[in-house]
C-alpha positions in Angstrom: 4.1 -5.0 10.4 1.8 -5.0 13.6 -0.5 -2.6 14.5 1.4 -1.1 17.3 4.6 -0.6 14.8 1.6 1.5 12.3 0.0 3.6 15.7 3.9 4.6 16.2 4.7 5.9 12.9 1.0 7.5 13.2 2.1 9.1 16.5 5.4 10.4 14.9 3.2 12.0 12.0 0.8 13.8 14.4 -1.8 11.4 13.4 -4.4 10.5 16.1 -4.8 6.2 15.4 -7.6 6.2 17.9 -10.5 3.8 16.3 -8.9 3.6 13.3 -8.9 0.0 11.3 -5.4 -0.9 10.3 -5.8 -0.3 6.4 -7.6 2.8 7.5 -4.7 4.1 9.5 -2.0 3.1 6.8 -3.6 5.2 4.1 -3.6 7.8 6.0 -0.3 7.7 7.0 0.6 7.1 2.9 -1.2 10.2 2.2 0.8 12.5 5.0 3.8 10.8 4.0 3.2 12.2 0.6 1.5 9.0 -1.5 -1.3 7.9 -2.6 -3.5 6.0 -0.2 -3.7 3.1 -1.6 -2.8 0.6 0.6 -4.5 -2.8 0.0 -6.4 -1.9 -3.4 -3.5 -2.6 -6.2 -3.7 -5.8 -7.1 0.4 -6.7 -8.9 1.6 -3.1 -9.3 2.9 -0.4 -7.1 4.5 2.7 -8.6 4.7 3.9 -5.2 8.7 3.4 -4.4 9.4 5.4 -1.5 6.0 4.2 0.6 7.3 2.3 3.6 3.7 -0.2 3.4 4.8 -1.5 -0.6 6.2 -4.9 0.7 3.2 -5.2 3.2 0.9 -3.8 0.1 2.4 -6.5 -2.5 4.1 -8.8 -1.1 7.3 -10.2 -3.4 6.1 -13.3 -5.3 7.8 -16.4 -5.0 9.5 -17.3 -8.3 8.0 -20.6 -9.1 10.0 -22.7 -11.6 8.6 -25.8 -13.2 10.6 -28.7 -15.1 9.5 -30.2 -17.7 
């Protein structure tokens, strides 16, 4: 997601983006949207379901088979 996509959703929450760092910006958003602004500090787990930043957060891990 681009920064100009984020500083729209911002702007259709009432949130001013104005000097805001991207990761700054997104937890805030997480946090009006009703979760926890945690965007960027989970490592492999989000509970988090309904936050529209999860994929961006965690990304989906490429299943990796090996054959022995």
């Amino acid at each position: 997601m681009k920064m100009q996509e984020i500083q729209s959703r911002a702007k259709q929450l009432g949130i001013n983006s104005f000097g805001k760092t991207k990761t700054n910006l997104i937890r805030e958003i997480q946090r009006a949207e009703g979760n926890f602004d945690c965007f960027g500090r989970s490592q492999d787990f989000c509970d988090q379901l309904m936050c529209c930043f999860r994929t961006l957060c965690i990304p989906e891990r490429k299943s990796q088979s090996t054959s022995k």
